[in-house]
N, C-alpha and C positions, 0 to 999 in steps of 0.2 A: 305482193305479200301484204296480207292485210289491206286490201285496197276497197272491201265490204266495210270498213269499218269508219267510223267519224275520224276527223281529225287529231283530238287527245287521244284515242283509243289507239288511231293509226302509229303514233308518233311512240305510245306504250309498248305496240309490235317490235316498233323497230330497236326498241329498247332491249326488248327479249331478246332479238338475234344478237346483239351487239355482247349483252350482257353473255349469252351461249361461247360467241366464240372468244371471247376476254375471260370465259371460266367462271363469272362471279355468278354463277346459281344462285345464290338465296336474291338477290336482286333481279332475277329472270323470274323468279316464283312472283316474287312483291309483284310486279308488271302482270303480270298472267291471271294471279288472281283477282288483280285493280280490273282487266278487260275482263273476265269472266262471270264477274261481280254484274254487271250490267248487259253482258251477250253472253249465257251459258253455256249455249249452241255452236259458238267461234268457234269451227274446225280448227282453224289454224293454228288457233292459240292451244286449242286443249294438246296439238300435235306437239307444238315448240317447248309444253308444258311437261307433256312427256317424255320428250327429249331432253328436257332439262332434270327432271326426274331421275332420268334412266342414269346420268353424270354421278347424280348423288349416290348411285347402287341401290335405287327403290325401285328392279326391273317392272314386278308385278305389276304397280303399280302405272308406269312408265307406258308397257301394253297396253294396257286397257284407256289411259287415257285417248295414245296414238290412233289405235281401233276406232274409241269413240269419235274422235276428230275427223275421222277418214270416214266414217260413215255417217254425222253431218254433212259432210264436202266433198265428196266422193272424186268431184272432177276437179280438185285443184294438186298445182303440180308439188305445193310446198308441203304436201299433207302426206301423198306418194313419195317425195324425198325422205322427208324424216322419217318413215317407216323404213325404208331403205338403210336407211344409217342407222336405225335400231337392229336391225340383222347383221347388216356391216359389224355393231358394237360385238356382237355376238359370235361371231365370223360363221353367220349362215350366209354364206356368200350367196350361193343362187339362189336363194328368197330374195335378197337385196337386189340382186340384177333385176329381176322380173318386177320389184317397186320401181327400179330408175327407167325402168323401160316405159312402165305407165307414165309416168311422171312426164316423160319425153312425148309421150301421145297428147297433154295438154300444153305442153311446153316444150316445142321441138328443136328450138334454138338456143336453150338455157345449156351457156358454156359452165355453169357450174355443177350441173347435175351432170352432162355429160365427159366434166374430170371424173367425176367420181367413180362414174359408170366404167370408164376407161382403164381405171385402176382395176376395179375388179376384174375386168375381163382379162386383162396382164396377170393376176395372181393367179385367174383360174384357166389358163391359157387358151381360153376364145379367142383364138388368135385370129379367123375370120371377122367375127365381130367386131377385134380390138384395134384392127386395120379400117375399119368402118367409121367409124365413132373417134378415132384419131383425123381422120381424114375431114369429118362435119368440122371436128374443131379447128382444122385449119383454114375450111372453107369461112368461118365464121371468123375468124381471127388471126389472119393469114399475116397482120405485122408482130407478131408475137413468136421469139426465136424457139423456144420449146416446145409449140404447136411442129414448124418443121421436123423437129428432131425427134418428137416422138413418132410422126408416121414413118419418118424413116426406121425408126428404131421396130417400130409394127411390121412391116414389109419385108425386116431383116429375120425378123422373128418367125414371119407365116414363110421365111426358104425363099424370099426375092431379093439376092444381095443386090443386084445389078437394078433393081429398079431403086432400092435405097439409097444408093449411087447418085441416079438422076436428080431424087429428092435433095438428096445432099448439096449438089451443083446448081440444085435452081434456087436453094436458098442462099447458096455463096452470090447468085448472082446480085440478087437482093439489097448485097451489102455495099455502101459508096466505095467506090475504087477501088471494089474486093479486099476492102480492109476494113475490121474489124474496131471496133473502138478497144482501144489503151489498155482501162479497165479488163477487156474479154480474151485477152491474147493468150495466155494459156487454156482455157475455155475450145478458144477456137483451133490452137495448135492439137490438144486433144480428139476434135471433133475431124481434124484433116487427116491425124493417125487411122481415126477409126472407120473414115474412109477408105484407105489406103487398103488396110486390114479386109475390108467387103469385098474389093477389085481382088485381094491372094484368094479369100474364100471361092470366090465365083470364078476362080484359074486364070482372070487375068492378069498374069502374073509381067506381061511386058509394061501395058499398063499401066499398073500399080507402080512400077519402079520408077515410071516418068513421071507419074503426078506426085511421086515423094518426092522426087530429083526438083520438081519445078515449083513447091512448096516448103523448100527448107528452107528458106528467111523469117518464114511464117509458123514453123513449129518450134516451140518454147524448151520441149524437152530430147535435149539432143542426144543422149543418151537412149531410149526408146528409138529414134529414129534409126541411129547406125543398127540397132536389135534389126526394124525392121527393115532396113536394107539390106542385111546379110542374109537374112531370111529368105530375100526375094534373090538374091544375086546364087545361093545355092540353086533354091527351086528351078532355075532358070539354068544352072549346070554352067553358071561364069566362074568357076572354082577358083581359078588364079586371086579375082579381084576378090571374092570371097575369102580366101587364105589372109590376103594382105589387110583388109579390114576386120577379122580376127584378131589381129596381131596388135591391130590398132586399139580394141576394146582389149586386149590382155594388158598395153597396159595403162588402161584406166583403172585396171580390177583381176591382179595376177592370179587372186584366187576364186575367182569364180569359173566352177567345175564344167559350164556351157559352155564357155568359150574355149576350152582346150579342145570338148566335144567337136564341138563344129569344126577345130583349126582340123581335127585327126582326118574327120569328113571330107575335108577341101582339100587332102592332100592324099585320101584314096587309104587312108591307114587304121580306119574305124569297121570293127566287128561287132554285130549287138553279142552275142554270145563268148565275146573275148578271147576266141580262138585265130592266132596269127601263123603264119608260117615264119622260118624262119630269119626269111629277107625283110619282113617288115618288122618283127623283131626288131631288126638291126637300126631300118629307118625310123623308127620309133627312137627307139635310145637314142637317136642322135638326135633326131628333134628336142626332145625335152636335156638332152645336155647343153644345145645352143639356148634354150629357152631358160635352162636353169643358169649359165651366165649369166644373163642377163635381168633376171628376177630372184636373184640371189632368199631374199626374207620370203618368197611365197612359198608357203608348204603344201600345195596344192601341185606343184612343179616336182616335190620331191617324194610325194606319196604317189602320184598318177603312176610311174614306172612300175610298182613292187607290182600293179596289175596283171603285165603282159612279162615284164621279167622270168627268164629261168633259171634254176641251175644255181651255178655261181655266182652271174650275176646280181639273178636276183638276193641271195646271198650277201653281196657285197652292197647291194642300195638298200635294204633293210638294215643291215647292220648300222649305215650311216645312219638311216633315216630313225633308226631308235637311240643311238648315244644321244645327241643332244635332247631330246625328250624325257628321258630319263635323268638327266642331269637334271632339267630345269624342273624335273617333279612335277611331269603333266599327269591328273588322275585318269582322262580320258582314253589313254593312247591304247589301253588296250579296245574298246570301241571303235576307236580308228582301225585298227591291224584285223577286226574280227571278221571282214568279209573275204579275207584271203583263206580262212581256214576250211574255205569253198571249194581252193584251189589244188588239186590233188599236188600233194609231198609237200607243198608251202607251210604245212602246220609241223611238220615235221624240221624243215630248218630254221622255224623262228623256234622250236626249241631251242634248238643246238645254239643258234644266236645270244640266245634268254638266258642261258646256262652257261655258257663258255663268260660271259660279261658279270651275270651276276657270282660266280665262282674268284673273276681275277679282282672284283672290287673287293669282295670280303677277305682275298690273300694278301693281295699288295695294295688295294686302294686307289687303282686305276684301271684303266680301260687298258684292255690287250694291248699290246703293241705302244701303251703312249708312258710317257715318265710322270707328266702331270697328274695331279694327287684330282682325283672328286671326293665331292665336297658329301658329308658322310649319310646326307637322304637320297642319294643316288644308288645305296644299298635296299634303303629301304622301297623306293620304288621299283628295282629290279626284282626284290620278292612277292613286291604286290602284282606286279606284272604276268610274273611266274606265278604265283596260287592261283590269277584269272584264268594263263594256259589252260593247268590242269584241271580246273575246274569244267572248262570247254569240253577236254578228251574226258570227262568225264571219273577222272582220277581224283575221288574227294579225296582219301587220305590225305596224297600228298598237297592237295589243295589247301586243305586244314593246315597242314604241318608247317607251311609256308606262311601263310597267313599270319599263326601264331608269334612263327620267328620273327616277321616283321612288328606285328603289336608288341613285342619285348623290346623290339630295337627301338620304337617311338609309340608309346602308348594313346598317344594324345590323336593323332591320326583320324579324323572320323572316319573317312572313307572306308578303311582299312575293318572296321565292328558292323560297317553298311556291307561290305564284300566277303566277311565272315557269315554275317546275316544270309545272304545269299545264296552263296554253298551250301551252307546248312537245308535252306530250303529245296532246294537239288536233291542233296544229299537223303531228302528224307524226312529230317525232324525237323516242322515246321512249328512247334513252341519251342523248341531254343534256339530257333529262326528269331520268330518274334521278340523273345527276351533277348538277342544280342541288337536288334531294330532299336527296339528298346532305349539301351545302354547308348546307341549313337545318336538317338532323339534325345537326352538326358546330357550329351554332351555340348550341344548348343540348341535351346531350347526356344531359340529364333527363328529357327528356320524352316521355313513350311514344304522344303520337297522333304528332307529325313521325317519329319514329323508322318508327312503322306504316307513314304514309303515303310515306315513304322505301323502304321494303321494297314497297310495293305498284307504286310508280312502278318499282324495278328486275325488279319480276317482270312487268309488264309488256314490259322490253326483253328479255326471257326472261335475266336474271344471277341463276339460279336460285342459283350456289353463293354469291355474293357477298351475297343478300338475305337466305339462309338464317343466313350468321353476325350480318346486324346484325339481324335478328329476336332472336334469341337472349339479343342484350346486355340485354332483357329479360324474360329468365327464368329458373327457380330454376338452380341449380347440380347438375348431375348431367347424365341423361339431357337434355341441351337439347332436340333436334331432336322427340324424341316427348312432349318438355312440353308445344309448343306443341300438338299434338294432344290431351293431356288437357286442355288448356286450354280445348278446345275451339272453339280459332281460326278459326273457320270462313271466314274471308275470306279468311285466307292460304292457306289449303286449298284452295280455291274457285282465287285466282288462281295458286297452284303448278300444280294439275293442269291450267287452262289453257294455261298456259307450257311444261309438259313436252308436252301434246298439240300444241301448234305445233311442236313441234322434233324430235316424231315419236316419243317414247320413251312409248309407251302403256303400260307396265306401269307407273311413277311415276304416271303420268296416273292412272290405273286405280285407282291405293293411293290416290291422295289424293280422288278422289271417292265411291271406296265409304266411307273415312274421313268424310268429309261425314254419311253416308246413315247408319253408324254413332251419328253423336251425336242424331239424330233418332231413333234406336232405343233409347238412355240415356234422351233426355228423355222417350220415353214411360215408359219403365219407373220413371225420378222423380216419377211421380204416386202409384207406390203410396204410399209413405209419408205422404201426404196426405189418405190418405181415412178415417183414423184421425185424425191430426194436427186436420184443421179441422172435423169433428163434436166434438171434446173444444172446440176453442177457440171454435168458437159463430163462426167467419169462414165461415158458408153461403155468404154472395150470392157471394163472394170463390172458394169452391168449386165451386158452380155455373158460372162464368165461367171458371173453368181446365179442368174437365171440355169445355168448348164449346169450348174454346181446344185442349186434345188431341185434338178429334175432328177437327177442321181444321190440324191441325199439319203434316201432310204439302202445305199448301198453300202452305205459305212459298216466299220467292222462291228462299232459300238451297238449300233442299231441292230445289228444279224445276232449280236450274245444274248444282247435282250428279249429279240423276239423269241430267240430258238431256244431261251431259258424260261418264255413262259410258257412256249408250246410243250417243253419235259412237264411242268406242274401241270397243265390243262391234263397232257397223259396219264400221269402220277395220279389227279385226281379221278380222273375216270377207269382206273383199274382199282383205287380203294376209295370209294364215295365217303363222304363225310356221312356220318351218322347225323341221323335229325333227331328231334330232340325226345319224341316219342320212343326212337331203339334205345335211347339214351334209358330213359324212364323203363325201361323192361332189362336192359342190365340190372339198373340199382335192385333190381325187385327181387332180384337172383341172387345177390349179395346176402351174406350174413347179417345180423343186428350189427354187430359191432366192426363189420366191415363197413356196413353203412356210416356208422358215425364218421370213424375216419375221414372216409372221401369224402365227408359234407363239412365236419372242422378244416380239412388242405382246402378246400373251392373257400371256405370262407377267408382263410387269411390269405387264399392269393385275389379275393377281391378287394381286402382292406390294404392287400401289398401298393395292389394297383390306383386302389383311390388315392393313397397319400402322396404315389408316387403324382399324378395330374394335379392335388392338390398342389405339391410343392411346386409343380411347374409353371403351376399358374399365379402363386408368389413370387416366383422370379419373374415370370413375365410382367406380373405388375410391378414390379421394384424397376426394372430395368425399358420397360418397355416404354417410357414416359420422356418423350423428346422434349429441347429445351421453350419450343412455345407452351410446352404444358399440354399437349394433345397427344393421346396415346394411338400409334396405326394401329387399325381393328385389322386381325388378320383372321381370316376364317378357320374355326376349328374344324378340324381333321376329324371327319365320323369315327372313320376309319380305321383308327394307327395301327391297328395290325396286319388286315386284310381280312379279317374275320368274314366281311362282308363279301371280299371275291370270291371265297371256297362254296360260298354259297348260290351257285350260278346251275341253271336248269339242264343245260348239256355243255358239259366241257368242250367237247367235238366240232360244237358249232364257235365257241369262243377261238380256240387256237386255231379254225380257219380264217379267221379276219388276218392273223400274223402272218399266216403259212401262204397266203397269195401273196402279200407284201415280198416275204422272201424268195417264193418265184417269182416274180416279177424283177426284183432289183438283184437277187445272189443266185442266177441259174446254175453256175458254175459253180458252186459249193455243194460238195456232198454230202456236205449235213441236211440242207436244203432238203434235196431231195429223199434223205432216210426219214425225215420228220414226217413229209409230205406220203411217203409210205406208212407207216406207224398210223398215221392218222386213218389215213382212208380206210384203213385193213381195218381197224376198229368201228369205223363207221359202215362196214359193208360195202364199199365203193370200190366193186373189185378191178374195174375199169380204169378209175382214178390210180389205185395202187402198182396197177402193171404200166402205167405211164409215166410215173416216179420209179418205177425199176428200171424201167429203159433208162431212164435218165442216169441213173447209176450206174449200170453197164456202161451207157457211152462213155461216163466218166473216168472208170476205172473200177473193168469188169474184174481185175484181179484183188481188187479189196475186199479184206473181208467180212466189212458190211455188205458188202452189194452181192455176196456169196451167200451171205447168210440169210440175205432180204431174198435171193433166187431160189431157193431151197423151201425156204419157207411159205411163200406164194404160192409153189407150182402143187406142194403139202397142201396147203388149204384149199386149193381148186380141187384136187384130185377127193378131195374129202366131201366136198359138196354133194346133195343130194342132184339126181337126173333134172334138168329145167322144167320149168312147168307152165310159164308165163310167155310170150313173146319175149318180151325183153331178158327176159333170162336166156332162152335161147339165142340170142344175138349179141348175148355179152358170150356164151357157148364157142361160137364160131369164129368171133375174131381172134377170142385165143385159140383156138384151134387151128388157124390160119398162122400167129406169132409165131408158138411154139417151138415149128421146126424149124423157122430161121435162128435159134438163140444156138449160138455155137458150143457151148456147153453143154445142151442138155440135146443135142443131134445125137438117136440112136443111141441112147445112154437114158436108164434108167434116174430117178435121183439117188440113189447110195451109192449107183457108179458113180456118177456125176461129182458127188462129194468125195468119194475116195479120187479121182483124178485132180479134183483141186488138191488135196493132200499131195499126191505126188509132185505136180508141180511146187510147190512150198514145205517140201520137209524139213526146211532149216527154220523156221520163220515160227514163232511162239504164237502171236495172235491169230495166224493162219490158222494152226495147229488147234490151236480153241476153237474158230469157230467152226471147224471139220467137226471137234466131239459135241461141241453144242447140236449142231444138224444131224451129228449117228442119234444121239442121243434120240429128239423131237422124232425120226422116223421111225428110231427101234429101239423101245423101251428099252426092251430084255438085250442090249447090249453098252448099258451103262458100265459096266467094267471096264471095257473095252474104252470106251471114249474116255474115261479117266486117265488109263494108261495111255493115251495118244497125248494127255496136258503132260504127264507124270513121265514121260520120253524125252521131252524135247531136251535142248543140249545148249546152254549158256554159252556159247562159244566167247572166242576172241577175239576182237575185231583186229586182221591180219594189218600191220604195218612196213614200211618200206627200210627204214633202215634198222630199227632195232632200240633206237632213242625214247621211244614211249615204253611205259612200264603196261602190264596189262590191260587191256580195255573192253570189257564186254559187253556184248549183243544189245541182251534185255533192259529193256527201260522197266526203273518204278512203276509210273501209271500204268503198264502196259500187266504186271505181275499183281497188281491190286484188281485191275479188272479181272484176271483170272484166277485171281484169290473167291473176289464176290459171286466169278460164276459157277464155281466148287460149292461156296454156301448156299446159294440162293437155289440155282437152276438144278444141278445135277445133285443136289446136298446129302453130301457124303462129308460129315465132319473129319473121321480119319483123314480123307486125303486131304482137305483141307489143312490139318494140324500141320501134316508131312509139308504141303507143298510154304505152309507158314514158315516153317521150321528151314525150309530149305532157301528161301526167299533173304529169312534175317540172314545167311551165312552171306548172300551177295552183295546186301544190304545193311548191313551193321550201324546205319545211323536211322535208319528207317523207325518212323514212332508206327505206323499201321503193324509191321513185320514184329515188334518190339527186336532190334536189332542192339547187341552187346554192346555198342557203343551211343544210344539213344536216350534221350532224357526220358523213355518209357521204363528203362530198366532201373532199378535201383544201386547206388555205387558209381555209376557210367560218370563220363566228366561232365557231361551236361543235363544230370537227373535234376538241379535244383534250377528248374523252369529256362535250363539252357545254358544258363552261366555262372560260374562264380563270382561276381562281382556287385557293386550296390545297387544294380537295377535290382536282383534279384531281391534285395532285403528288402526294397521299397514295393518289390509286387507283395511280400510275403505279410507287409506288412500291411496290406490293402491299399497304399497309396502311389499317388504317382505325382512329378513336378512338373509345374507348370509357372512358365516364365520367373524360375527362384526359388515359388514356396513349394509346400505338398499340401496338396487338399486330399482328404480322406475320402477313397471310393469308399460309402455305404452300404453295406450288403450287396457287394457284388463277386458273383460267384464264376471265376473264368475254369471258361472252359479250356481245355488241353488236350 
């Protein structure tokens, strides 16, 4: 480096780098421009100048010097580095490999370009490559322990445990008297587990257990080790030793829910589907009675049984297992109990349980059967318990009624105005949902989950402006609104852009889901820094497990709402285009005089609404934005804050297929997946594409009736097509002509047969029943009558019960009668039946705000017409403000929606 250069000049170079990686830029410049001053043409320098540049966020600038450097000095290796690491900044990954690769062509043995290069090959999983270039660096620096560890870790990576193995072994040998220095004993205790772990991967599993057996003086973490010999001693079917070392870790840790797994395991008594016969039944319960002697405080001992318990039994361990729970006033316990309501008639006796206990505390003031008095909040938790039930079967009423009775007995309760909140939103009416959220964020004003859950509940009633400022009251001071984005809030993001797409404002929609899809693109690029990080720190298995973890990262739930929320807006906008600003210009023209003035006074004050509102924003951010050295963080302003600028994209079609591969790739198995992936292509002409997302839907579940309505529809649009005319038309022709008669619904069967026999099989079933008249409907106009009365038939039933303890419970779900409300409006629209089926919907639904249901904050008089509740949240919305840690600051012209 710098080795063209004089002495002073030389000595300036090195100044540069030192100055680079010490951070102090302005003194890397000083040096750069002192060499530059006298050799203008220093590749080197103008490169390191660039890169030093590029630090300060002067990219442009930073380019163009690099370029120029590099094409001064075209063959040197330091000139191809820093370009490399200019892409690197940028995470253009593979422009950087192909600089470090040149770089390596003048410079084949430089172990620092080829960490680098190694790194990238790790993030971009050149797993050939990154086994390559792991392997030089260890050729080249073979007494350096992280050199070993990473080829091994390459080897394990490219599916060669067993040779990572030998890696592993020849650098143990390495070590004096196979021992490890002082300092490195946890280090190395790690690096023998993850050993161990290769030999189970690659099935040798006899192995593996002798080189843990003949290395445990040497691993630090013994806890880890017994994990992994019970591991190996099952896989290996030594069940007994397996049992007894179970028993050994229950008790270090009576409640953790694995080790009882595994004890069940080794003892022949574990069902994945938790269907037992009667005999294990038995040996069950007695297991966990010997178990529960002797772990008397673990509640993991005393909940495991209500699993597989019946009857009676089960009966009588529930009963236990909720008195003291109830006494001590646990809020959770119904969360606890709620995966048994899975368990066919189990929902039915923790009534009777729930009822018979909360009955004799409110008569006598104790427990069935006992003298001793409970203590007088074990009432109130028995009714909080009971509202959850019913809330479960779906019984608002008496959910509500319960609720209330307990907020009489202890008003102070937050929980209790959080699980009134909830029902409510169940129930229907999601703004006096939000305004009882409200009242329990107002009740301790500390506390950031009610505060969330508060914001979530009013983004649900779409009070998009109203939720965004009490999100807020928990975040730094500055930039609020785009904190929570760095924050990486992704719930609120998730239900923002839902709320703005119900209300029709797809660019917000649009901002806040590609936002989403955003922080999935950070957290990939968060791994780099890890793949240096956990080879130094000897945390393998720990690396291994995050590496698995970003290659399925894209399959999270969050990621699948976001994408499959931007691919509805890409649809949304390609069935109504945004108008440009010329159709704009030929409305006005159409307008009256004084029509015109109007909409030219509103556009004006909502652009002065909007300047003042950036004005003010930008007062705050300078009042507040001023840290204590006196230097304010520039943070880039947002072009964009609405999205204005994504509605304006040249083909929607092609944007929401970047999502729509993403989602078949990582969610095949979701059926939304694949109805997006149809949706799409059918609009795109891709009739190839679409009939191969039908398939996908049929395998998935050909009785849904998307996948009924997506088959109906397809075979409609083929049948409608003109005769082919192209080759390729013709040989899109024939495959389907070939599918066809394998699809079992539509063998020998017309499609109106085909749709009246899906009717037959689902005549109980409301959605079914919709999309049968949505499909008569699309094939035969002139029998719209007809499909009406097929919605206008169906029959709310009762969902049948076994002993007679649940009060009514019917079929139809809300979301399920709103969609079949909008397809009455929209599709077949026929307002009469719509009113009818409105009309008929509030009688099922009576707290329902869509339905306006007699008991809803939509009606006027209802008990929660004044934004949900009677109480002083409500005076404080009414009065435009809300409290914030104490005081009330006046929300300003803000208009919530409801």
């Amino acid at each position: 480096m710098g080795a063209s250069l004089p002495p002073k000049e030389a000595n300036l170079f090195k100044l540069i780098v030192k100055s680079y990686e010490t951070k102090q830029y302005k003194k890397g410049l000083k040096a750069a421009d002192a060499i530059l001053k006298k050799f203008p043409d220093h590749g080197e320098t103008l490169s390191m100048k660039g890169l030093t540049l590029n630090c300060l966020d002067r990219k442009s600038e930073a380019y163009e010097l690099v370029r120029m450097g590099l094409k001064h000095d075209l063959k040197s290796h330091v000139c191809w580095h820093v370009y490399g690491l200019l892409y690197r900044s940028d995470r253009e990954y593979r422009e950087a490999i192909k600089c470090y690769r040149n770089a390596l062509k003048r410079d084949p043995d430089n172990i620092e370009i080829l960490r680098d290069l190694s790194l990238l090959q790790a993030q971009m999983r050149d797993l050939t490559g990154f086994v390559e270039t792991r392997q030089q660096l260890l050729t080249l620096k073979p007494n350096h322990r992280m050199n070993w560890i990473g080829f091994a870790v390459s080897h394990h990576l490219n599916s060669n445990a067993l040779k990572a193995v030998e890696i592993l072994e020849a650098y143990e040998g390495t070590l004096e008297d196979d021992h490890p220095p002082d300092n490195e004993r946890c280090e190395h205790g790690e690096m023998l587990l993850y050993k161990v772990s290769l030999l189970e991967e690659s099935s040798s599993m006899e192995r593996a257990l002798e080189e843990l057996h003949k290395k445990e003086l040497k691993i630090v973490d013994k806890l880890d080790y017994k994990e992994q010999e019970v591991s190996l001693l099952v896989k290996l079917g030594r069940l007994e030793e397996g049992a007894e070392l179970y028993r050994v870790l229950l008790s270090m840790n009576p409640d953790n829910y694995r080790y009882y797994q595994g004890l069940q395991k080794c003892l022949g008594l574990y069902a994945e589907n938790s269907q037992y016969s009667p005999d294990e039944i038995e040996r069950l319960d007695d297991l966990y009675k010997s178990l529960r002697q002797k772990y008397s405080w673990s509640s993991a001992v005393k909940r495991i049984p209500l699993d597989f318990l019946q009857g009676e039994k089960f009966r009588e361990a529930a009963d236990n297992y909720i008195r003291p729970l109830l006494t001590k006033g646990v809020p959770s316990l119904f969360s606890d109990l709620s995966p048994l309501y899975d368990h066919p008639g189990k929902a039915d006796i923790l009534e009777q349980i729930i009822l018979e206990l909360e009955y004799s505390v409110r008569v006598t003031g104790a427990y069935p059967g006992r003298v001793e008095k409970e203590p007088p909040s074990t009432l109130l938790w028995a009714l909080f318990l009971l509202a959850q039930h019913y809330d479960r079967r779906g019984q608002y009423d008496m959910a509500l009624s319960k609720i209330d009775e307990a907020m009489e007995h202890t008003p102070t309760v937050i929980d209790l105005y959080s699980a009134k909140s909830r029902f409510l939103k169940h129930a229907g009416d999601l703004a006096a949902a939000a305004a009882l959220a409200d009242e329990a964020r107002c009740m301790d004003l500390a506390d950031r989950y009610i505060n969330s859950e508060c914001v979530k509940r009013m983004l649900q009633a779409d009070q998009v402006p109203l939720a965004e400022k009490t999100a807020v009251l928990f975040t730094k001071d500055g930039d609020q609104h785009n904190n929570l984005h760095d924050m990486q809030c992704m719930w609120y993001e998730l239900a923002s852009g839902e709320s703005y797409f119900r209300q029709g404002d797809l660019g917000r929609a649009l901002k806040k889901f590609l936002g989403v899809e955003k922080h999935y693109a950070d957290i990939t690029e968060d791994q780099f820094d890890f793949h240096s990080y956990c080879l130094r720190k000897m945390t393998l298995r720990a690396y291994v497990e995050m590496l698995k973890f970003q290659d399925r990262l894209h399959s999270h739930a969050y990621f699948h709402k976001a994408a499959a929320g931007a691919i509805r807006c890409y649809l949304k906008l390609y069935d109504s285009p945004i108008k440009s600003t010329s159709e704009e210009d030929d409305d006005m023209s159409k307008l009256l005089p004084s029509q015109k003035k109007k909409l030219r006074q509103k556009q004006r004050k909502a652009e002065a609404r909007a300047k003042k509102e950036a004005e003010g924003k930008n007062e705050e951010s300078n009042v507040t934005g001023v840290s204590k050295s006196g230097k304010r963080p520039v943070k880039p302003v947002d072009p964009d804050p609405h999205g204005e600028k994504l509605l304006q994209v040249e083909d929607p079609m092609s944007e929401s297929t970047k999502y729509l591969k993403l989602l078949q790739k990582n969610s095949p198995e979701s059926l939304e997946t694949h109805l997006l992936s149809f949706e799409v292509n059918m609009r795109k002409q891709k009739i190839l594409l679409a009939f191969q997302a039908l398939k996908q839907l049929l395998r998935l579940n050909a009785e849904h009736p998307d996948s009924h309505r997506s088959l109906i529809k397809f075979f409609h649009k083929v049948d409608s097509m003109p005769a082919p005319t192209t080759d390729t038309e013709t040989l899109i022709w024939s495959v389907l002509g070939a599918e066809r008669p394998l699809i079992s619904q539509l063998q020998g069967n017309s499609l109106v047969e085909a749709n009246m026999n899906f009717l037959k099989n689902h005549q109980d079933s409301l959605m079914h029943r919709a999309a049968v008249a949505e499909v008569l409907y699309l094939l035969e106009p002139g029998r719209k009558s007809e499909a009406i009365a097929l919605i206008e038939d169906s029959n709310n039933n009762t969902v049948p019960n076994t002993n007679g303890a649940l009060g009514p419970v019917r079929e139809w779900k809300l979301k399920d009668c709103v969609t079949v409300d909008k397809l009455l409006k929209t599709y077949l629209v026929d307002d009469a039946a719509a009113s009818r089926w409105k009309k008929r919907c509030a009688e099922y639904f009576p707290y329902s705000t869509y339905f306006e249901g007699s008991r809803s904050s939509a009606v006027p008089g209802s008990a929660y017409n004044q934004n949900g509740s009677a109480n002083h949240a409500d005076h404080e919305h009414n009065a435009g403000s809300i409290a914030v840690n104490g005081n009330m600051e006046a929300f300003k012209d803000l208009n919530i929606q409801s």
